[in-house]
Structures are given as C-alpha cells and as structure tokens.
C-alpha positions as a Markdown table, in Angstrom:
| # | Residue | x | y | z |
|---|---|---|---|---|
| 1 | Unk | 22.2 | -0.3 | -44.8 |
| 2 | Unk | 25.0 | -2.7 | -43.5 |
| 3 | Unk | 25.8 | -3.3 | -39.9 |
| 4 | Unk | 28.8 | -5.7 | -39.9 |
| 5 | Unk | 31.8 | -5.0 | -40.4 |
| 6 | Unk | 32.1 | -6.9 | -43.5 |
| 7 | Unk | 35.8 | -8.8 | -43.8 |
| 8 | Unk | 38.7 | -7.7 | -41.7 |
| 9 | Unk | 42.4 | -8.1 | -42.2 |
| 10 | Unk | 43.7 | -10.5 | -38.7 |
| 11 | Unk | 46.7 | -8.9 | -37.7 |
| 12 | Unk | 49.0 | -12.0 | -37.5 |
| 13 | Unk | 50.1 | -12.4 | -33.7 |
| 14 | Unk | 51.0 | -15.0 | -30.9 |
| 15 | Unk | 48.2 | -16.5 | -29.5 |
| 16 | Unk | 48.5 | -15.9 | -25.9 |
| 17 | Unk | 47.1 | -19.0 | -23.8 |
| 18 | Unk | 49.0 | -22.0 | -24.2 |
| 19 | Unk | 45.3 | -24.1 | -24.8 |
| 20 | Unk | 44.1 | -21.7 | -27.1 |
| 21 | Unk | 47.8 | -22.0 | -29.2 |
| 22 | Unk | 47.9 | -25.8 | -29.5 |
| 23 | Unk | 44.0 | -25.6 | -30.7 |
| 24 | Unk | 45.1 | -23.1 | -33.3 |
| 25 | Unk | 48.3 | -25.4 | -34.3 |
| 26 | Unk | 46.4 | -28.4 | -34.9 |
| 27 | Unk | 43.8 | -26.6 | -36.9 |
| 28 | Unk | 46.4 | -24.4 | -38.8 |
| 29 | Unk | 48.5 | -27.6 | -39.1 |
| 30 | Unk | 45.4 | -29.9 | -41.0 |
| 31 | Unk | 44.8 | -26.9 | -43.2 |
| 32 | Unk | 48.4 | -26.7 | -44.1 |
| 33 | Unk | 48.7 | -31.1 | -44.2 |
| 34 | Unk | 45.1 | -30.4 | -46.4 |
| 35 | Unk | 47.3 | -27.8 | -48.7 |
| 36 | Unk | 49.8 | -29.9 | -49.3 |
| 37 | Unk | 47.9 | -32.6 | -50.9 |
| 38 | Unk | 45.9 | -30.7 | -52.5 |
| 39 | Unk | 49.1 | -29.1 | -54.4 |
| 40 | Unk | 50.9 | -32.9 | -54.8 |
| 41 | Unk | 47.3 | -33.8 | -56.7 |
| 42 | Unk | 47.0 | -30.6 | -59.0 |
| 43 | Unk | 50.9 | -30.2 | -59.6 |
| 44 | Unk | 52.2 | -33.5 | -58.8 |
| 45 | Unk | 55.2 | -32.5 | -57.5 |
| 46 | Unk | 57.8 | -33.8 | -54.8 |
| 47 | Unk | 56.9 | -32.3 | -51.1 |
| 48 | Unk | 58.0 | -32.7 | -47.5 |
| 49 | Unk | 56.8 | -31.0 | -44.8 |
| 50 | Unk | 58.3 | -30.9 | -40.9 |
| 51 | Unk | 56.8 | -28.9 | -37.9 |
| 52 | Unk | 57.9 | -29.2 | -34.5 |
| 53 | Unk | 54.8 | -28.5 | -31.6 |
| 54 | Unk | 55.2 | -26.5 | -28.9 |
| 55 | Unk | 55.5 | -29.6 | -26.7 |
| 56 | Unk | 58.5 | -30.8 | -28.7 |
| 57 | Unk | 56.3 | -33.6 | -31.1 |
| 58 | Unk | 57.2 | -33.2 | -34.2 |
| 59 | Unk | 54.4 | -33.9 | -37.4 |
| 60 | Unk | 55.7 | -34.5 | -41.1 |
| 61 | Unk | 53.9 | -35.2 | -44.2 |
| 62 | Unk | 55.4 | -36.4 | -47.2 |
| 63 | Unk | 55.1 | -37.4 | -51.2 |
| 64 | Unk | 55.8 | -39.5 | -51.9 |
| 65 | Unk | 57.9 | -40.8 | -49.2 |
| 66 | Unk | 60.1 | -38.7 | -45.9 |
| 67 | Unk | 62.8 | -41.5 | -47.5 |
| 68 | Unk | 63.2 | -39.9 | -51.3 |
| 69 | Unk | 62.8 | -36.5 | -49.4 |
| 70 | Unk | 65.9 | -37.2 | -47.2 |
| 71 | Unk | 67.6 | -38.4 | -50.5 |
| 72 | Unk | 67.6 | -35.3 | -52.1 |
| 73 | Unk | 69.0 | -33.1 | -49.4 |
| 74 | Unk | 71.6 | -35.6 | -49.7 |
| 75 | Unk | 72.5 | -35.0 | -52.9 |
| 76 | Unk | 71.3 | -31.2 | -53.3 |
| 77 | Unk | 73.2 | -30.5 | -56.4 |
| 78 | Unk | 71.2 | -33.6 | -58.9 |
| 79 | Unk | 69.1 | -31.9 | -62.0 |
| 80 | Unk | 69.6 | -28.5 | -60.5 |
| 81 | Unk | 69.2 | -25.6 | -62.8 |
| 82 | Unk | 70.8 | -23.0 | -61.2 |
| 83 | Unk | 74.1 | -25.1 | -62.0 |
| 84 | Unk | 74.1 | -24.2 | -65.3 |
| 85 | Unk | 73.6 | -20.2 | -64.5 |
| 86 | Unk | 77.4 | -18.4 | -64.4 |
| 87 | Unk | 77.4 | -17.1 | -60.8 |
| 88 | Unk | 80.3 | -16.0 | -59.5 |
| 89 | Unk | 82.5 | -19.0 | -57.6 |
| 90 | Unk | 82.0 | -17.0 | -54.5 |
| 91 | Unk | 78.1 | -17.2 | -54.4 |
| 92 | Unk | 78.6 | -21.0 | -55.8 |
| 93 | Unk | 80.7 | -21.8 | -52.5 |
| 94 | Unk | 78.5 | -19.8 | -50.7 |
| 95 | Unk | 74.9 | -21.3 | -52.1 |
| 96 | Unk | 76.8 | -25.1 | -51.6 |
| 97 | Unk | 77.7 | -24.3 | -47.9 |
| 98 | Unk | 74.3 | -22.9 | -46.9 |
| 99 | Unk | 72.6 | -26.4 | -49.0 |
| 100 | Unk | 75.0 | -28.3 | -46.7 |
| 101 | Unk | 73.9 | -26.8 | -43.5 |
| 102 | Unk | 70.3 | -26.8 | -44.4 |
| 103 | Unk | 70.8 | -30.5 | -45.3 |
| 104 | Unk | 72.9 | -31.5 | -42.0 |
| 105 | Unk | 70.5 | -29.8 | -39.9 |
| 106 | Unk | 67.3 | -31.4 | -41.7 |
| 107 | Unk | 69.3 | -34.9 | -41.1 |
| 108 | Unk | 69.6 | -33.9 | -37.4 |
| 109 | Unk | 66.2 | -33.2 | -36.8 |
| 110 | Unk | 64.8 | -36.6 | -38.4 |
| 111 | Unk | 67.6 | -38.7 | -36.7 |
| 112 | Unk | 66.5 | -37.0 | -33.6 |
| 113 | Unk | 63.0 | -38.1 | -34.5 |
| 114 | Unk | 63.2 | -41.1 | -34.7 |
| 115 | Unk | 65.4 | -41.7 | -31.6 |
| 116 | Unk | 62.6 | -40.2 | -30.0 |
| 117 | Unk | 60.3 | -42.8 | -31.9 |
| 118 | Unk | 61.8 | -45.2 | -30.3 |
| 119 | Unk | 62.7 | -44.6 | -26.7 |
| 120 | Unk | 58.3 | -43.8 | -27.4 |
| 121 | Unk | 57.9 | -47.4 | -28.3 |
| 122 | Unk | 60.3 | -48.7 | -25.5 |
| 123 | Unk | 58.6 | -46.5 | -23.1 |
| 124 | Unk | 55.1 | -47.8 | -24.1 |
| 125 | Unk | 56.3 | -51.5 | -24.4 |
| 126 | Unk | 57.6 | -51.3 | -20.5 |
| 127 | Unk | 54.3 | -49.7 | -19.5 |
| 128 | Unk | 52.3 | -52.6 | -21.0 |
| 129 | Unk | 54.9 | -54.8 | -19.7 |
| 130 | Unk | 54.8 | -53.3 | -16.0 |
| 131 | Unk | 51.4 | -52.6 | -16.1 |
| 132 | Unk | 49.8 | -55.5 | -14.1 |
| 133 | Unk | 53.3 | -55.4 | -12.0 |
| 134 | Unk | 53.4 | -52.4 | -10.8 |
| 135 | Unk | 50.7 | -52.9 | -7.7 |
| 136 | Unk | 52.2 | -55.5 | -6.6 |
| 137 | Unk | 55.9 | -55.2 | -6.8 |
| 138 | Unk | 56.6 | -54.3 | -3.1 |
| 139 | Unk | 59.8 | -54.5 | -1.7 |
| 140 | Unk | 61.0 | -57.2 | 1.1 |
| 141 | Unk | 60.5 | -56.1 | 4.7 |
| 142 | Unk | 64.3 | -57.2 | 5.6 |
| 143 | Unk | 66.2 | -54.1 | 5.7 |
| 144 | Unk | 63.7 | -51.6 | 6.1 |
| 145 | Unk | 63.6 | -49.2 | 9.7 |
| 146 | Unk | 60.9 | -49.4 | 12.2 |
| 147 | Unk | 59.1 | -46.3 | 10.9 |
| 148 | Unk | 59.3 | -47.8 | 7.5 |
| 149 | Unk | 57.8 | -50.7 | 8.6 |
| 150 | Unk | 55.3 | -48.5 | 10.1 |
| 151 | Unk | 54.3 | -46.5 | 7.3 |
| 152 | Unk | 53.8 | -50.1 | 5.2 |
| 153 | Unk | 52.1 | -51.4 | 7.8 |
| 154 | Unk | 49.9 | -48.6 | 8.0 |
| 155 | Unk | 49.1 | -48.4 | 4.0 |
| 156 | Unk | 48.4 | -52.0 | 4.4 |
| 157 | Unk | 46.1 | -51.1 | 6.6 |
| 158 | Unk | 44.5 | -48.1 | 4.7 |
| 159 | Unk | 44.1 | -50.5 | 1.4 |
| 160 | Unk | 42.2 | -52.8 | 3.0 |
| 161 | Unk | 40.0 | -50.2 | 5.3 |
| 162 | Unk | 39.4 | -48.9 | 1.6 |
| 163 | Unk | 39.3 | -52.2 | -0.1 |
| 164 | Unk | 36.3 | -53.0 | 2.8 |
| 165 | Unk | 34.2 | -50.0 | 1.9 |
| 166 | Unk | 34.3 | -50.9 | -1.4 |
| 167 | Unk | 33.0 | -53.9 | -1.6 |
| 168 | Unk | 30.3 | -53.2 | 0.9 |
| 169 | Unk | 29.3 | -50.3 | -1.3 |
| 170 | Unk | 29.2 | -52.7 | -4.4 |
| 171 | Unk | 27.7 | -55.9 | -2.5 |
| 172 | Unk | 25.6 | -54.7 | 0.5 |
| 173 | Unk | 26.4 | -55.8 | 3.8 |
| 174 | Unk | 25.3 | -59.2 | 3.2 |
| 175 | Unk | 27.9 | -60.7 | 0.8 |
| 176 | Unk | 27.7 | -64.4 | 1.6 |
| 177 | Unk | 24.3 | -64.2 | 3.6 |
| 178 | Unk | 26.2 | -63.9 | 6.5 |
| 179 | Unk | 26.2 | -60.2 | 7.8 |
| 180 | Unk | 29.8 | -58.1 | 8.1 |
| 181 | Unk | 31.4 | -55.7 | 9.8 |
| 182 | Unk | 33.7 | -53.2 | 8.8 |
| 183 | Unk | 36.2 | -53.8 | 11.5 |
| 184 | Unk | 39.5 | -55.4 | 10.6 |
| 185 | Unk | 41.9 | -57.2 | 12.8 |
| 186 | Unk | 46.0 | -56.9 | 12.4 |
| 187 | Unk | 48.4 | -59.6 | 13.6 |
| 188 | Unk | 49.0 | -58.3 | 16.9 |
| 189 | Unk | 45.1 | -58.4 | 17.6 |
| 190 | Unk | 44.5 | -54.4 | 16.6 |
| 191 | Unk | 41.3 | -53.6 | 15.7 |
| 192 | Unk | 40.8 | -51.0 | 13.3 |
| 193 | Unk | 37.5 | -49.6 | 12.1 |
C-alpha cells in the first residue's frame, strides 16, 4: 500500500519572500551555469548566457569567450542558413531588423556591465584607500558654531568615556601597576565620569 504521494507536477510560480527568491535564483542559476557546460562538453557548441538578479548584478557564462559571443551578434548574418531559404523580402527586412535590435540591446546590456564593473572597482579601491582615513579625518574647528562645537566636544568626550571602559575591561584596573579611575578631566577642569 503506498502512502506518499509519489511525484507531483510544481506548478511554476513567483516565489513570494524576497530571501526565499534569491536562494531559489542562485540554486536555479548553478543548475542552469551546470547545464550549460554540460551541453558545450557533449555538443561542443558556441554558448552565452546573461541573467540579471533581482538586485540588478548581472551573472554570464560563456564558451568559449563573452568576446566571440559579442562578435557574432555583431555580424548576425555570417554562415547563416536561413539566408539561403527564399522568404519573402518583407520577412527578410523584418527578421534583419528584429537581429539588429536584439543585437543593440545585448551591446547595451554588456556596456552597461561593465561600466558598472568599474565604477565596482573604483568604489572598492576608494574604500581600501579611505579605510584607515576615515576615523580620523575630522574637520577644523574654525568655522564651526558653538553648538557644533558642542556636539564635537561632547563625542570627544563619549569616545574616550568609551575608549576608558574598554581598556579597563581588557586590562583590569591595574594597567601600569598603578591603580585608575574612570574619571576624565576636559580642558576647562570638567570632570566627567
């Protein structure tokens, strides 16, 4: 006697939650990359293959290079059999313009790729630039208003309250045998706990 339900046909729908959809894009998108070699292998053939995530990043895989790939759409019309078929001039026109706009579009989406390529690698190269600069960049005092002097003063204030804690947590209360307090004193002879 059988129990399960045995195999069921998935009715093909959008996958509500946006988690759950980019789990199910990068698994569907290996088995697909997985696919595709396996097909270049067996048949070796030409492919390229473009898919655009949800979030905009866009994934390719191509044999044997995105380069020969691009070349082709360029010239669409190279060892093409259905040139030598007798279709009406109409449909000709009509088949060359749609190629064209397929092409032009394709060359739009991988020169937009690769400007975002490389406003990526700027981006990443002024973050590991910046990095180390970035705490300590503060601006010049001159200029600024008294409650903006305030508020600096203030953070400068909270860093080092928290700065303190820290490295009593880390190294006791006896750091260089001598024993410390946590109270701080500003220029103006504040004390602040």
């Amino acid at each position: 006697m059988k129990f399960t339900k045995g195999k069921q046909k998935i009715e093909m729908k959008k996958v509500g939650a946006y988690a759950a959809r980019m789990i199910t894009f990068s698994k569907r998108k290996s088995g697909l990359f997985k696919k595709m070699n396996e097909i270049v292998s067996l048949c070796n053939v030409e492919t390229s293959f473009l898919v655009f995530s949800d979030s905009g990043k866009p994934y390719t895989f191509a044999y044997p290079s995105l380069k020969e790939a691009v070349g082709q759409f360029k010239n669409p019309l190279r060892d093409e059999p259905s040139a030598t078929i007798n279709t009406g001039p109409l449909v000709e026109a009509y088949r060359r313009q749609k190629n064209q706009d397929l092409m032009e579009r394709y060359m739009d989406l991988v020169e937009e790729l690769e400007i975002k390529n490389e406003k990526e690698k700027k981006l990443k190269k002024i973050i590991k630039e910046n990095k180390e600069k970035i705490l300590w960049n503060i601006p010049p005092a001159e200029g600024l208003s008294v409650e903006e002097k305030k508020w600096m003063r203030q953070t400068f204030v909270d860093l080092h309250v928290f700065l303190s804690d820290m490295a009593l947590k880390c190294f006791g209360n006896d750091v260089d045998g001598a024993s410390s307090s946590q109270e701080s004193y500003g220029r103006d002879g504040e004390t602040y706990a």
